[in-house]
N, C-alpha and C positions, 0 to 999 in steps of 0.2 A: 504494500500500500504506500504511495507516495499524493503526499497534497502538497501544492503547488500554490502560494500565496502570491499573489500580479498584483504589485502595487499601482497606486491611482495617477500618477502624475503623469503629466503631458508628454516625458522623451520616452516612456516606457515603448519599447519594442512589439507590440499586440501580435502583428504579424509574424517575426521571426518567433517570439514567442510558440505562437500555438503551432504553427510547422514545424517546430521543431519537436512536438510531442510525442513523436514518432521514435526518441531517443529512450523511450519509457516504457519497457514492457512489463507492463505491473500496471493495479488497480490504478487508478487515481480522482483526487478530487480540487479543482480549481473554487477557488476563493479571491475574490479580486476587488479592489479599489474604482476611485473615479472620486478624488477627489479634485482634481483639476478640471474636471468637467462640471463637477457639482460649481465651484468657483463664479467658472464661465457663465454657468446659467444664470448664477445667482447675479452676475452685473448687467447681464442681458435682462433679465425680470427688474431689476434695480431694488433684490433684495439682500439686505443690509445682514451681514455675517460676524456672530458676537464669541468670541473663543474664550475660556473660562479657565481660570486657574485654581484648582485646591488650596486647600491651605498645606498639604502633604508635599505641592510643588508639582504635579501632574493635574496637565491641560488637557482642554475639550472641547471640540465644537456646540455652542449652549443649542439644544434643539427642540425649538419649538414647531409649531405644527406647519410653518410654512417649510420650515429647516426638513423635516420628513417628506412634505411634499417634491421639494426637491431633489432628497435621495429619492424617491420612486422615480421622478423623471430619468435622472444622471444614473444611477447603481444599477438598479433592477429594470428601467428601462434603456436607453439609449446601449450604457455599457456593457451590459447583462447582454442583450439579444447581439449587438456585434462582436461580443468575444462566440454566442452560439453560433453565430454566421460563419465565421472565420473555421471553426472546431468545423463543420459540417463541409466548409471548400476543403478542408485539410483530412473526410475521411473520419474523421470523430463524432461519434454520434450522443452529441451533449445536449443534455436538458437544463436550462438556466430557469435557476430558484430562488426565490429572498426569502429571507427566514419563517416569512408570513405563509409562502406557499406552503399548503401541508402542516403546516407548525414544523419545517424542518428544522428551525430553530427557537427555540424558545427559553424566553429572561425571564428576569424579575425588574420589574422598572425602579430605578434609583429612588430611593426614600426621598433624598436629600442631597447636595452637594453644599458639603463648607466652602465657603469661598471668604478671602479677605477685597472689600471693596475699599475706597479712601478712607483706610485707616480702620474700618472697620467691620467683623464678622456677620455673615450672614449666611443664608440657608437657602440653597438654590433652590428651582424643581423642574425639570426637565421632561421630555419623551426621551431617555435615556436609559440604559438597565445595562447588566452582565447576564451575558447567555449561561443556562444552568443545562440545559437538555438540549439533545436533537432528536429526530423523530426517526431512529435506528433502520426500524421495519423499511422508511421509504425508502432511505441511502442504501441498504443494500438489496432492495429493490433495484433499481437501478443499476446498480455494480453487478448485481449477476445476472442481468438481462443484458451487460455489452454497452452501457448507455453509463457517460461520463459529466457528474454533478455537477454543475456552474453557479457557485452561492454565492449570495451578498444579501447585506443588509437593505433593507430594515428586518428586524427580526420581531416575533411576538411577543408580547410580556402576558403577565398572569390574566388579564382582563381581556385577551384577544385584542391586542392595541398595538399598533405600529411602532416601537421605539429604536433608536438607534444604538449600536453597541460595535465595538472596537475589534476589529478582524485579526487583530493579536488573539484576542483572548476566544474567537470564533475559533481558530487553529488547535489552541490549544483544546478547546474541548474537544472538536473532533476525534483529535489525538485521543484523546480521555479513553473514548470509546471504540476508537477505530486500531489504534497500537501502528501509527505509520510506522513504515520503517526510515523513510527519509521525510525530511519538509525543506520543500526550496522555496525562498524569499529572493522574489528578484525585485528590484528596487534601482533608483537613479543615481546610482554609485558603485563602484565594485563590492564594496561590502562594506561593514563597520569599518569606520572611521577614527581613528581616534582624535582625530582635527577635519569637523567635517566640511572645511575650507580648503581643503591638502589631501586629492585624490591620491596621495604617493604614503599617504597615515595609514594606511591598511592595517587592520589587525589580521592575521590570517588565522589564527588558531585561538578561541576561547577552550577554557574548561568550563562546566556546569558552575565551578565552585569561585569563579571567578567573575559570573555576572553579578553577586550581589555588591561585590565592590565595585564596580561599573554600574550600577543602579544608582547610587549614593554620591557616585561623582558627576555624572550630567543630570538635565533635567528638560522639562515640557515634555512637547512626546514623546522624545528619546527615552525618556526616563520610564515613563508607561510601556513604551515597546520593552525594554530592557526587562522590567518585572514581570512581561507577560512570557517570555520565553523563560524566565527565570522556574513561574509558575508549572511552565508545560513540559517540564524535567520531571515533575512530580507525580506525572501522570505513566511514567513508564519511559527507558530508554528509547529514542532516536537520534539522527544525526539531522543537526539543523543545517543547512547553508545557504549561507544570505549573500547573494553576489546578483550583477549586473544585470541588469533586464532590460538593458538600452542597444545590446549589441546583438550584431548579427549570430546566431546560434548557441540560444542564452541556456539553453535546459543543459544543451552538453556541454558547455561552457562550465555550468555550478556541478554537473556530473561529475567532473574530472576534479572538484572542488577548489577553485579559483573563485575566490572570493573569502568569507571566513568561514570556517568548519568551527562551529558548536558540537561537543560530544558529551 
């Protein structure tokens, strides 16, 4: 079993990407981004985009119900159906799902977010959650009918509600349940960075036991991405690798493990 996480930004490689999937002969399950199109949309709409900081020091897009409108258009619409396009010219016969379809994933919506505002604490509330469940029976449904899962968000919470939730921590449940043997993160850099100004900063090799000191030194997303893979050790050995998704033949590219190798 290998999942494949396609990050959202603008140089990511779509097309060499999914051609290239051919380098994989084993299950697998694609999980993917758009947040560079969510962006787009949102200045095109001329809707106004508010990012939230903890008091813990991990950011977050605040999502309210225009904020979810617009992942259905950008995630599970737009970028959802042209990754299944591309999968189908390339031979792949993928079914694109957002967590809502099916309840193939399903949160719990955020109580609450601490946040510090000018100077002073307060109590967010968002369409936001952490995914707890996925809907087993469907995904391997799918998986032994020959037919390759294409997720993203929005996902369901307890009330049958629309909320958003962070595709780190989507992976790592999968994992929970599924026991990948690889996860490849291709992303708009060769891989972790430790100066991420200075493509030539590569880290090549983390240890498990080495992300939490890497947690505790950066911060925003990084620092959420950082503790989600952190988390998804926990759930049973794989090999993580997080390298380039911008070049031409990016699957066997992180195959050959050029980029950083997590163990």
């Amino acid at each position: 079993m290998v999942i494949i996480k396609i990050g959202g930004g603008k140089d990511i490689n779509l097309k060499s990407i999914i051609a290239d999937l051919k380098s994989i002969n084993d299950k697998l399950i694609i999980v993917h981004g758009a947040n560079a199109l969510r962006d787009e949309l949102a200045d095109k709409l001329k809707i106004e985009r508010k990012v939230i900081t903890s008091q813990s020091g991990y950011t977050s897009v605040f999502s309210d119900e225009q904020t979810i409108d617009l992942m259905m258009m950008s995630y599970s619409g737009i970028k959802n159906k042209r990754i299944v396009e591309l999968c189908q010219q390339n031979g792949i016969n993928a079914v694109g799902l957002s967590g809502l379809d099916g309840k193939v994933i399903q949160g719990k919506r955020n109580s609450g977010i601490r946040v510090r505002e000018a100077g002073k604490t307060k109590i967010v509330r968002d369409f936001s959650g952490k995914p707890q469940d996925i809907n087993i029976n469907l995904i391997n449904l799918l998986l032994n009918n020959g037919y390759t899962p294409v997720l993203c968000v929005p996902i369901i919470d307890e009330n049958n509600m629309a909320i958003n939730s962070e595709n780190d921590d989507i992976v790592a449940l999968l994992h929970s349940r599924l026991k990948a043997d690889k996860i490849l993160q291709l992303i708009e850099a060769p891989g972790y960075l430790k100066d991420k100004s200075d493509p030539n900063s590569l880290i090549k090799k983390i240890s498990r036991d080495e992300l939490e000191k890497i947690e505790n030194e950066v911060d925003g997303r990084m620092k959420r991405k950082i503790y989600a893979l952190r988390k998804l050790f926990e759930f049973g050995e794989t090999t993580v690798i997080i390298s380039d998704g911008r070049i031409e033949n990016p699957i066997q590219n992180a195959l050959k493990e050029n980029g950083t190798v997590i163990k």
